[in-house]
N, C-alpha and C positions, 0 to 999 in steps of 0.2 A: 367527645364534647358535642351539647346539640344547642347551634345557636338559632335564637327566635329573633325575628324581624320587629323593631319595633317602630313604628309608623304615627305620624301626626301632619294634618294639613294647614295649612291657611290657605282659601280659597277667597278670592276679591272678586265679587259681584257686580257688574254695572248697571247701577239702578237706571229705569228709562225714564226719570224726570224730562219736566220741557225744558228745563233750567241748568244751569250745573249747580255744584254744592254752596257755593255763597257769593255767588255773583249770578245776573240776571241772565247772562248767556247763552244762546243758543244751545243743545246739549246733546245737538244730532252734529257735532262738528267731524267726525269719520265721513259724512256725504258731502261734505263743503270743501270750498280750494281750500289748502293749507292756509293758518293763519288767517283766518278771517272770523272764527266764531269767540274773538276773545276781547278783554276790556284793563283797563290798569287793575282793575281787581284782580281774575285770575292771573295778569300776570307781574303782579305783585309791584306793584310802582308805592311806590313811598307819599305815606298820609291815606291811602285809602281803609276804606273800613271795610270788610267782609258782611255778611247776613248769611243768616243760616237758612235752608231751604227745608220751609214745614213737609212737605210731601216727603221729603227724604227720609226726615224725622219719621214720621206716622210709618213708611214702608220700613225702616229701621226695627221698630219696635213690632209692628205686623209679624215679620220674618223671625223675633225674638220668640214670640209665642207660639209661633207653626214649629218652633225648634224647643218648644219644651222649656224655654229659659227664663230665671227669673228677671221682669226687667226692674233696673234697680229705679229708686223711687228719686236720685237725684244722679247727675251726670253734668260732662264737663269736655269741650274740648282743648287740645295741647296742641302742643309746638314737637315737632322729631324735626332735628335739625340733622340737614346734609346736602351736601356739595356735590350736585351733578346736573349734567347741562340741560335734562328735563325736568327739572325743578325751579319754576325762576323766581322764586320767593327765597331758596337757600334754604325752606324748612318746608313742612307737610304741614299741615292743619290733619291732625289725627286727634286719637282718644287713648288718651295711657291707663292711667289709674281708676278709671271711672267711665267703663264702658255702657254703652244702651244696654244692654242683657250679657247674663251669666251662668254657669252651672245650668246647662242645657244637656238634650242631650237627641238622638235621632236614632231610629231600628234600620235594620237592612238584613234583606236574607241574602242568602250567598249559595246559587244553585251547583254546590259540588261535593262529592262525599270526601274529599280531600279535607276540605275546609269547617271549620262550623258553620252549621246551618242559617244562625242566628247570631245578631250582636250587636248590642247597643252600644255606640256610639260617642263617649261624652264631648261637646260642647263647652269647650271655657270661656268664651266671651265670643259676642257679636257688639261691631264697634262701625261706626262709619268717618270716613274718611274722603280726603280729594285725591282724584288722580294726577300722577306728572303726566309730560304731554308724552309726544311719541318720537323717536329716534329712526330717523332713513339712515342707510348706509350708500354708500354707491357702489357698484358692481366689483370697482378695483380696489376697494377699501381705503381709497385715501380721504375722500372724505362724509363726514356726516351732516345730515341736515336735522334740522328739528320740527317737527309741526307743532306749536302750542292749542292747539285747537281740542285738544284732550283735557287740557291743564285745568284742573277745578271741576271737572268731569265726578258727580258720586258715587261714591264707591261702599259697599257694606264689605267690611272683611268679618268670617269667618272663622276661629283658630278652635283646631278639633284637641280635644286632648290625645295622648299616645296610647290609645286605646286599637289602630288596625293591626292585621298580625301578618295582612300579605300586600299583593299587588293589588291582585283582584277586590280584595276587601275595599282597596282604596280606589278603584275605578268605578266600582256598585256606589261605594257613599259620594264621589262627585256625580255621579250620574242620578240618583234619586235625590242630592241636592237640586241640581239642574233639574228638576222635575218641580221639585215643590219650589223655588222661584215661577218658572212659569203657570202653576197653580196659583199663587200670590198675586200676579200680572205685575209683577216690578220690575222684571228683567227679560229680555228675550233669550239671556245666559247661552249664545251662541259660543261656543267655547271658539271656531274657525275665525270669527270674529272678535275674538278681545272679549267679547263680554262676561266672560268668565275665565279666570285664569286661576292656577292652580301653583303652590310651591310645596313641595313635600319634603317634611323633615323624616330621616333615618336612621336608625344607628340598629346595632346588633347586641343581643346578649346570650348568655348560656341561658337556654331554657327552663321554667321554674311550672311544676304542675298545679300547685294553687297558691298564688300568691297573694296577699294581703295590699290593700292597696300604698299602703305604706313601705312596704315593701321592692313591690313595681316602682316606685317611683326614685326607693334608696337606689336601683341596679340600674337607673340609666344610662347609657355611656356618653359621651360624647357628641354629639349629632351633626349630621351631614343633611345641609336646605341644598334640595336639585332646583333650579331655575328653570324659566322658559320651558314649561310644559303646558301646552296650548292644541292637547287632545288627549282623547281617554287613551288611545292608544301609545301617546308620549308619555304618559304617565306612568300608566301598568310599565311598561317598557323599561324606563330609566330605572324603578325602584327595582328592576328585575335585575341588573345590571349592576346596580349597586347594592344589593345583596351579596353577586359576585364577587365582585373588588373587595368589599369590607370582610366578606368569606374568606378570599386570600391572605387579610392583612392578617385577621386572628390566628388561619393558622401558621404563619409565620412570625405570633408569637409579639405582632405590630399594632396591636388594633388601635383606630383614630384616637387618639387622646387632647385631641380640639375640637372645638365648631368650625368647619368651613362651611363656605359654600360655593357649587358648583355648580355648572350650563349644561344643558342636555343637548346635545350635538345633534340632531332626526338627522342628518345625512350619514353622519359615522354609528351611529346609536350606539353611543357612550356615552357618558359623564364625563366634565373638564375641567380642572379646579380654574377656580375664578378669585377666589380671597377668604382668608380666614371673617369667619363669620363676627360683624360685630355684636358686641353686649348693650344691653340695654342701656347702661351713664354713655355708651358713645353717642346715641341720642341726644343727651342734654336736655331730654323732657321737661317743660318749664308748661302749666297752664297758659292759655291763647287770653292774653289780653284785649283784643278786640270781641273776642264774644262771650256770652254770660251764660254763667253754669244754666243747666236745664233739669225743671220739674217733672217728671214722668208719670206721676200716677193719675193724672186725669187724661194724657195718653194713653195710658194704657186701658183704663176703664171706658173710653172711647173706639180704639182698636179694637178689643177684645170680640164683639158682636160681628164683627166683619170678618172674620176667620174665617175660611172657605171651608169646603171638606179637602182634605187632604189625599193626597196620592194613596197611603196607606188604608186607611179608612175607605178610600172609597174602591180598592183591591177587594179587600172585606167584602165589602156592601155586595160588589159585582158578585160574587161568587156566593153571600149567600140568596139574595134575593133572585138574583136572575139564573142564575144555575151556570153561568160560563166555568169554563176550567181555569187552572193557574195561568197557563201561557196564552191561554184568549185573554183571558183578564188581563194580564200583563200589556197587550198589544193595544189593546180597546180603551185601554185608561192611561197609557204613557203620555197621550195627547189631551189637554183637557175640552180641545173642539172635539174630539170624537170621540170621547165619553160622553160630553151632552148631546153631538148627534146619534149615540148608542141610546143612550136614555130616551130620547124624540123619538126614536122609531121604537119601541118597546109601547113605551105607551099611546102611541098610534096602532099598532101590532093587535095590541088585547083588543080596541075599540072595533079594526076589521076582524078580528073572529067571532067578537061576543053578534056581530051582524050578519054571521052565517045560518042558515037555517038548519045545519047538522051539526050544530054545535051548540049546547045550551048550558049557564050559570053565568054567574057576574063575570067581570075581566078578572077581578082575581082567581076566580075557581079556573077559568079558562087555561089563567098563565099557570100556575101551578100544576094543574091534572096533566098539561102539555109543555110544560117546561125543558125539559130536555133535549127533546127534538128540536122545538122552537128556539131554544139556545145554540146547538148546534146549528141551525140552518141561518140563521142573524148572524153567529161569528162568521160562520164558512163563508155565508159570502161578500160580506165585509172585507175581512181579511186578506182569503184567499183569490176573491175575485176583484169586488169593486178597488181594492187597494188597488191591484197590481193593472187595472187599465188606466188608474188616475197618474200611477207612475208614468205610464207607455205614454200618455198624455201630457202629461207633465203640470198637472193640476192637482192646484192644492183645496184643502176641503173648503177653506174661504170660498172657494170662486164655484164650486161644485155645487150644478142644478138640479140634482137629486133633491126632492125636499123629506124630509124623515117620511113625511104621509104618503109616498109615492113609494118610497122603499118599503114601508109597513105593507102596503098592498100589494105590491111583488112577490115578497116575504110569502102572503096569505097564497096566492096562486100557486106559488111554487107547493107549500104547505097542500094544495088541493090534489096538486097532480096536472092543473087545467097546464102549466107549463115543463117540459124536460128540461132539464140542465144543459145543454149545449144551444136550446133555442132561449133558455132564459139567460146564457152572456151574452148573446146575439141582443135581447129585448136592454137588459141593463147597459149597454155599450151606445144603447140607442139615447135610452134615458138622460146617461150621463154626459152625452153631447148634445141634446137638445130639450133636457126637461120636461119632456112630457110622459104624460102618466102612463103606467103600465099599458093599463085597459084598451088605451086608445091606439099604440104601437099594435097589440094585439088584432085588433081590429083592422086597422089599416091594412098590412100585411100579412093579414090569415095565417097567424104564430100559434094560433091557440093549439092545445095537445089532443094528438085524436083518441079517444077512449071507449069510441064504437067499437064494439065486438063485431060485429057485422061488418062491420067496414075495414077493420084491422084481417077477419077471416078472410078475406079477398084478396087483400096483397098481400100474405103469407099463403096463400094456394100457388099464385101467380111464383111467389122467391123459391117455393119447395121446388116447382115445374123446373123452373132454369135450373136448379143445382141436383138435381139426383142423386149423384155422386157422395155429396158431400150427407144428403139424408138417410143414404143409406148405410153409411158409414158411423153417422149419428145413433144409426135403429141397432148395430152392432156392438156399442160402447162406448163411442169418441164422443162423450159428453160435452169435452171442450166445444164442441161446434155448435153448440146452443148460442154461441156468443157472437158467430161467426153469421147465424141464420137473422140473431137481432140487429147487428150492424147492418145487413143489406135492408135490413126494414127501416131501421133509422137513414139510412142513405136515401132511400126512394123515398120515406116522407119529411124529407129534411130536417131531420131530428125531431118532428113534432110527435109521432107515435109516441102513444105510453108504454114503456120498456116492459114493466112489471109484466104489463094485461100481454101484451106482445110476448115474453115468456111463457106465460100460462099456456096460451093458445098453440104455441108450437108446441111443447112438450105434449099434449092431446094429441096434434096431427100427426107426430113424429114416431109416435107411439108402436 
């Protein structure tokens, strides 16, 4: 018997309104003392009347579209009644029958030959909702506190159909949701912070090679919702874990024959049972009489022109227009500031070559005839270099005095040869603490790269004289030491010598 994983999420979004969902509210209440950012509204005093918050709306149905979904042309919010101490109304202001959008659906690739490559996704409804507030415990567990400062807080949930088939499938789809929120700007869907939280439902079945979708949905089993997973890593993790357990129960001939739902322990990393899962009449769904159904298709014919480009699409784009590879692409565009400061220095980029005197045709012919190189040397030092001093530094691209136009013309130098690679992290470490242009660094402290032959033949007369040893060793076969004669040249001109011309000239002398 070969059992397959079957996997669905709901994921709850915190939208970053300035308001909360139907009261006027402060909606940064996480940076406030406890219990200060709230009013009889959010927390439900008797005779008040709620309002629904238009932004949340527009981002609601925005986020319908970037997900492929139909939004429906009328909607409606309800009542989900329940007793628990972060709820001080006794009910939710949710959306049951009559969600913002529907029948959606989202790609993801999945980089392993284990897994499929590819797979869509479906989307069954995108709905919004208020948040309860938030639960302290105390060290010794006796007792809890509450902050309502969350309470009324909006929230877009999410619910995927049972469409993932592993862990990782479900770590890639909240991770490229988290992507296209902050492409949207509605959420900063900090997962360490609350603002994106995850519950995965799972159950097992005996494996089926193609099944009809009517099918898939007759052999569901039972399903297990894991709670309190509040990182990709708690995620993958729990559903690995519970693959385990529900592995065990089938082959002992047990497998779940309920909905529960269970807490994922990150200190034991396990699963906990918590309570048998309830059903939908436990709700008691009843329409929200304080607020009035809603019209959406002038919403949405409003929305609709404000789509961004998407995370996907602009994978795409990067890779066919600019020549990057999959994994530069991946890096370059996971951030949508540093896809637009990739984009700014590109086309700063073309403008300093097309101004070269040994370089001649429009910026297009430039970037194209030179695309690859000039690809590779854009991500490489990106990437590889500029990242990793802003890390050291501990600067984020916001605060970062590189301006695109200043990296486009490093870029170009480096591109000329006028700079070596160890003296241009030196110039870019300079840049990125102090904002000034390449040129002038250059200048000031005589970085530029020596490419006199004449001048370079000098001090390799001078490094042969000292090493004899080592040249003559070289003249007998020890190739290796060509590498050996360009390091002491690079040490005496402090990395500025041109490596390339510096090779050439020794193998001549060496001769």
């Amino acid at each position: 018997m070969t059992l397959e994983p079957v996997i669905g999420l709901e994921i709850h979004i915190q939208l970053k309104t300035k308001s909360k969902m139907f009261c006027g509210c402060d909606n940064t209440g996480e940076d406030q003392p406890p219990n200060t950012t709230i009013c009889p509204i959010c927390m439900g005093h008797p005779g008040v009347l709620p309002a629904i918050n238009q932004k949340a709306l527009e981002w609601a149905v925005l986020a319908g579209l970037a997900l492929n979904c139909k939004i429906n042309n009328q909607s409606k919010f309800d009542r989900k009644q329940y007793f628990y101490p972060d709820l001080p109304k006794n009910y939710q202001i949710s959306q049951y029958d009559m969600p913002i959008a529907q029948d959606g659906w989202l790609d993801i690739d999945i980089p392993t030959k284990k897994e499929r490559a590819r797979a869509r996704i479906g989307i069954k409804r995108v709905h919004l909702e208020e948040d309860a507030a938030k639960l302290l415990h105390s060290p010794d567990g006796k007792y809890s506190f509450v902050d309502y400062n969350r309470a009324g807080t909006p929230l877009l949930e999410i619910v995927t159909l049972p469409d993932l088939r592993s862990p990782l499938e479900a770590k890639i789809f909240v991770q490229e949701l988290q992507r296209l929120a902050r492409y949207l700007e509605i959420s900063s869907a900090d997962m360490e912070k609350g603002h994106l939280r995850c519950d995965a439902n799972i159950s097992l079945r005996e494996a089926i090679d193609k099944p009809t979708k009517d099918k898939r949905t007759a052999r569901l089993s039972p399903k297990t919702e894991i709670k309190n997973l509040n990182s990709f890593r708690a995620l993958e993790r729990a559903l690995e874990y519970e693959i385990k357990r529900q592995t065990e129960l089938w082959k002992k001939g047990k497998p779940p024959k309920i909905q529960s739902t269970r807490g994922w322990n990150d200190a034991k990393q396990i699963t906990e049972e918590q309570r048998t899962k309830e059903e939908e009449q436990d709700y008691r769904y009843f329409p929200e009489p304080d607020l009035p159904p809603l019209s959406l298709k002038e919403l949405e014919k409003k929305m609709k022109p404000l789509l961004p480009e998407l995370p996907e699409a602009k994978r795409k784009r990067f890779m066919e227009q600019y020549g990057f590879d999959l994994s530069e692409t991946k890096i370059l565009t996971d951030d949508k500031r540093w896809a637009n400061y990739t984009e700014q220095i590109i086309s700063e980029l073309k403008a300093w070559l097309q101004s070269l005197d040994e370089v001649e045709g429009t910026e297009k012919e430039i970037w194209e005839k030179n695309k690859g190189k000039l690809a590779k040397l854009v991500a490489g030092w990106l990437i590889n270099k500029l990242s990793g001093l802003m890390a050291d530094h501990k600067i984020d691209i916001r605060r970062l005095k590189i301006t695109p136009e200043n990296f486009a013309e490093f870029i170009t130098l480096i591109y000329q040869n006028k700079i070596s690679g160890p003296t241009g992290l030196e110039i870019l470490k300079e840049m990125m603490l102090t904002g000034i242009d390449p040129s002038q660094l250059i200048e000031a402290k005589k970085l530029s790269q020596i490419s006199d032959a004449s001048e370079l033949e000098g001090l390799i007369n001078d490094i042969i004289k000292e090493h004899p040893k080592e040249a003559e060793e070289y003249k007998k076969g020890k190739i290796n030491l060509l590498q050996f004669f360009i390091g002491q040249i690079m040490k005496k001109t402090s990395g500025r010598a041109n490596p390339k011309l510096v090779g050439e000239i020794l193998k001549e002398k060496l001769k």
